[in-house]
N, C-alpha and C positions, 0 to 999 in steps of 0.2 A: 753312814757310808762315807768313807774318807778317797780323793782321786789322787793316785802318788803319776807322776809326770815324770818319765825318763826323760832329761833334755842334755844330753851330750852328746859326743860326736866330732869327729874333726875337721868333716865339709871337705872329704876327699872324691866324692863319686860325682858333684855340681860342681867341679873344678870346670871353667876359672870363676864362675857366679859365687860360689861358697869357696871361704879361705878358713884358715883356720880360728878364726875371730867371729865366722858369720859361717857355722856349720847350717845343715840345708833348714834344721825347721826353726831360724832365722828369718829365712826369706821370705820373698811372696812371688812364689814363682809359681804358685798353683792360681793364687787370685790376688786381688787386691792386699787382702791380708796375710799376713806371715802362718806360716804351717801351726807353729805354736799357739800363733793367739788364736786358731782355729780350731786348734783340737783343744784349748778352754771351754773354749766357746759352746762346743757340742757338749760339753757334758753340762752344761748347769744347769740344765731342767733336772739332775737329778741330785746333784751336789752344789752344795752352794758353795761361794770364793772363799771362806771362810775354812772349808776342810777340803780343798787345792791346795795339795804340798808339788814344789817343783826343785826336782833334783838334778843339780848343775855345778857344773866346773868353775872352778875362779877365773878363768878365761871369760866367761859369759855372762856370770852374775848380774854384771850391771846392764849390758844390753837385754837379760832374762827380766829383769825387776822393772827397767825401763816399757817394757812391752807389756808387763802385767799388773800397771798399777794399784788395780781393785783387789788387787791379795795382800795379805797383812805381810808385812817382813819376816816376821818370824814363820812363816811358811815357805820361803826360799833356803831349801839345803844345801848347801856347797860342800863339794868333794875339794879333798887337795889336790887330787889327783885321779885320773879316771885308772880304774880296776874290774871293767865289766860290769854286766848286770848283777850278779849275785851281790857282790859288798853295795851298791847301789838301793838296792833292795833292802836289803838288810838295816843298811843306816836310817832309812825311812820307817822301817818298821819299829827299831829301836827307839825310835823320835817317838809314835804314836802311841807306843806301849807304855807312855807316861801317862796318856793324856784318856785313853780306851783302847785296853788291850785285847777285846770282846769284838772292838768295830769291825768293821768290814773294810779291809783294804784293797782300791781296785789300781791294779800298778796300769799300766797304759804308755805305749812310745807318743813321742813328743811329734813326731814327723809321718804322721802316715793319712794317706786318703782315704775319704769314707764318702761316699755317693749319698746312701738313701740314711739320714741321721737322725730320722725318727725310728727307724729299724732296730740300728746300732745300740741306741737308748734303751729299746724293749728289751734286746740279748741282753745291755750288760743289767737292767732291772731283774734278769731271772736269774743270771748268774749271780748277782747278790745274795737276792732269796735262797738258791743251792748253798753259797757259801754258808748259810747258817745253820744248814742240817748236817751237824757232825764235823768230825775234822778232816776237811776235804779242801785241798784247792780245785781251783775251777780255773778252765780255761776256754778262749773261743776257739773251735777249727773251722776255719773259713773253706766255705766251701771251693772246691780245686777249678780253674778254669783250662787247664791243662796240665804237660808236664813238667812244671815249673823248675828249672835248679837254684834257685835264687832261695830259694823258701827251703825253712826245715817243713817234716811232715805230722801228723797227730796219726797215730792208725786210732779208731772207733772199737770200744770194745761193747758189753754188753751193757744194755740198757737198768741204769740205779732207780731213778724214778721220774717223774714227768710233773713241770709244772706249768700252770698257766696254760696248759695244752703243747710246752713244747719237752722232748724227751731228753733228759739230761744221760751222759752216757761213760763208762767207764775209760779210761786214756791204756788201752795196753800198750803201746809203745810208743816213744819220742823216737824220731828219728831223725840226724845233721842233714844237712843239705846234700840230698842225693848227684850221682854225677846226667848224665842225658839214660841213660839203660836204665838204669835203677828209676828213676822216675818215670818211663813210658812203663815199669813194670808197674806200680804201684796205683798208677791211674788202672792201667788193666786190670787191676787186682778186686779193685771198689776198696772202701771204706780209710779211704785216706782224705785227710784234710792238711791246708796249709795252716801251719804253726803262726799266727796272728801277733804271737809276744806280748799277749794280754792276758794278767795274771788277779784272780779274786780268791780272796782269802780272808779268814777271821786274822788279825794282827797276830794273835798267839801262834795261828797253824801255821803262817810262815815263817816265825821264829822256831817252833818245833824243828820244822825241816830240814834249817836252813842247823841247827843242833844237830842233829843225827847225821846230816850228810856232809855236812860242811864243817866238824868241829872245831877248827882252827880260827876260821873266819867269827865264829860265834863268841871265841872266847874275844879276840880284838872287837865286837861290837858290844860286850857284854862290858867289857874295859872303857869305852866309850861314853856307855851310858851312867856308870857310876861317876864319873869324874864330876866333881863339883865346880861350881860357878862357871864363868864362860869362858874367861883367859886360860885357866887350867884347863878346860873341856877343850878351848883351838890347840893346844899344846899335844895334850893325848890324841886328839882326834887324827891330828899330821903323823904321830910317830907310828901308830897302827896303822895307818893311810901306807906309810914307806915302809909297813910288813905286809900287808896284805898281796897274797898271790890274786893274779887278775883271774875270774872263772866266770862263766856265763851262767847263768840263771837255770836255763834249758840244763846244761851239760851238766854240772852241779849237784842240781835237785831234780830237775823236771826227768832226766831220763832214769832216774833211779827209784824214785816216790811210788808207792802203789795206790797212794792216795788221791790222784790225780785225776777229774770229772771233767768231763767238757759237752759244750751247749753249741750248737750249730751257728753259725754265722753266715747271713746270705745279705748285705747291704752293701756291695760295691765294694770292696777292700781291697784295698796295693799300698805296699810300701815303700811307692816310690823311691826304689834304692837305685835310679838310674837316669840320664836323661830320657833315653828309650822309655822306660816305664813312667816318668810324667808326661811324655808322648800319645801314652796308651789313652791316660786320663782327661787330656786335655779337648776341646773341641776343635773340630778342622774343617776345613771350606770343600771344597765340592772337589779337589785335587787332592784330597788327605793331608793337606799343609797346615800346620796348626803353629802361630806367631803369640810366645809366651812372653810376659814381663814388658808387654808393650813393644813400640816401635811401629815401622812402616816395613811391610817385605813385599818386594815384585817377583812376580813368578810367570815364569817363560817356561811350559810345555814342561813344571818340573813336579813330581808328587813325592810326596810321605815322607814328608821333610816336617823339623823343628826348628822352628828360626826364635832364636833371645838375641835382639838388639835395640836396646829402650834408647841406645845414644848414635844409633846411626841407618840409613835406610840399609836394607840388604837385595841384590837383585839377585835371581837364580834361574840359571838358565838352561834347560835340556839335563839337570840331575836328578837322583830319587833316592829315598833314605837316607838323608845327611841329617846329622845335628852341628847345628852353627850357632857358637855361640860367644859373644861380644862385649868384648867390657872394656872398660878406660884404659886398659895395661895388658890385654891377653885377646887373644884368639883363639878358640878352638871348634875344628872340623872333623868329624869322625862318622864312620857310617854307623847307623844307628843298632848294627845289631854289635858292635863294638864299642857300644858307649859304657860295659859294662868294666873296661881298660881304662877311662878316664883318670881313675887309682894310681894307675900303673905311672900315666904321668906327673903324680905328685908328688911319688917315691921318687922320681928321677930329679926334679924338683931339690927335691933333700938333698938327694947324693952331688947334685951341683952347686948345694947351696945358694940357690936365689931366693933366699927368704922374702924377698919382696913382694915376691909373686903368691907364697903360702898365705 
């Protein structure tokens, strides 16, 4: 089994904590340790550092290889350019189909929480096992804890067959991120799970797929992989990089595929795409005040608040659902069901050009 680590992103939703240099699973805004070196971490009870590939932007590489020294260099991928999950996927798989194109590739995002991680470990141990009965990919659907619109959705179709006692099950439908209706529908519906964006697969079956639905993409990966030596290989690798159209992985393949199996997922799962949503995860005091990334915070008669100020005290007084958040050069205040705009100010960011601040 080979673990492929999506690690890009532009550190636009932890603005002003994540810039574009220190996208969110940089940080260690969940704990001590950085998101990344965290979700290494979890997996190596079942792969070893050795077949940890980590796919990453030339923006990041060196902060990516700085933060993971126990992995060989030549298991750091670098895009030239970010094009989505599909070409992401794809280069990684073309990578491994040198080396075993039989193995088991488990793709995995670089930035996501996971609570109970000896859980996590057992789903993707059976999800492996599935991946090698037949040409099937496999996916996790996490079980729903409401009517999420953040999250795409898996609907459950009929059951393939059962290992280890758990029931592996047919994917009838991907479905994009619903609006607020369509999601309280789908919760009422039953058999819907959240889309986790965790993908297992025999190295061939996702080259298959990624053939059939994707052909364009396959021939610029197929062009890739032939190119001999390495200065020729940087050389073709950029000029297909600046053809490749950008497509997601889900939209691509996943919503098309009828080959598509998934194994339940019940170990804590968020992917923290928000301050609000590392709010959810984080622990809080007896006022629902939870103070991330260090610092001192006073609180006056104030709840369900997130305070990040590692470099100054913060006092609060008589407010409730705020995120505050402080750094050497930026302030930002927002109520927390609006922290899902913090985007929004990095677009504007752009359009004023204060690169400073990016």
């Amino acid at each position: 089994m080979y673990a492929v680590i999506m690690a890009g992103g532009r550190g636009a939703r932890f603005w002003p904590r994540s810039r574009e240099k220190y996208p969110k699973h940089l940080l260690d805004i969940i704990s001590a340790e950085t998101i990344l070196r965290e979700t290494v971490n979890r997996i190596t009870p079942i792969v070893s550092p050795d077949r940890v590939f980590i796919i990453t932007g030339a923006n990041h590489a060196a902060e990516v290889r700085k933060q993971l020294p126990e992995l060989p260099w030549k298991n750091f991928l670098v895009e030239p350019s970010g094009k989505n999950t599909a070409p992401c996927i794809g280069l990684a798989a073309i990578h491994l189909r040198k080396k075993d194109r039989e193995g088991i590739m488990m793709v995995l995002p670089s930035d996501h929480f996971i609570a109970d991680e000896k859980e996590f470990i057992r789903v993707l141990a059976i999800a492996g096992k599935a991946a090698k009965r037949g040409e099937n990919l496999i996916t996790v659907g996490i079980s729903p804890g409401g009517p999420e619109t953040g999250y795409g959705y898996l609907e459950r179709g009929e059951k393939k067959f059962t290992i280890d006692g758990e029931d592996i099950h047919h994917v009838r439908s991907v479905r994009e991120k619903p609006d607020k209706n369509e999601a309280d529908m789908l919760i009422r519906q039953g058999g819907f799970f959240w889309n986790g964006g965790i993908f297992i697969g025999k190295v061939s079956t996702f080259l298959n797929a990624i053939a059939r639905w994707l052909p364009d993409l396959y021939r610029h990966l197929v062009n890739m992989e032939v190119a001999p030596g390495n200065k020729e290989e940087e050389t073709v690798v950029n000029r297909a990089y600046a053809s490749i159209i950008p497509v997601s992985f889900d939209y691509g393949v996943m919503e098309k595929a009828d080959n598509i199996l998934m194994v339940r997922g019940d170990f804590g799962w968020s992917d923290v795409g928000s301050w609000d949503a590392l709010y959810q995860v984080l622990s809080k005091d007896e006022h629902g005040n939870s103070l991330a990334g260090g610092g001192v915070f006073l609180n006056r008669n104030s709840r369900n608040s997130l305070v990040h100020s590692p470099h100054k005290l913060v006092a609060m007084v008589g407010v409730e659902d705020l995120i505050v958040v402080d750094t050497k050069d930026a302030l930002l205040i927002c109520r927390r069901s609006a922290s899902q705009e913090v985007k929004n100010i990095v677009e504007l960011l752009e359009q004023k050009n204060l690169k400073e601040y990016l």
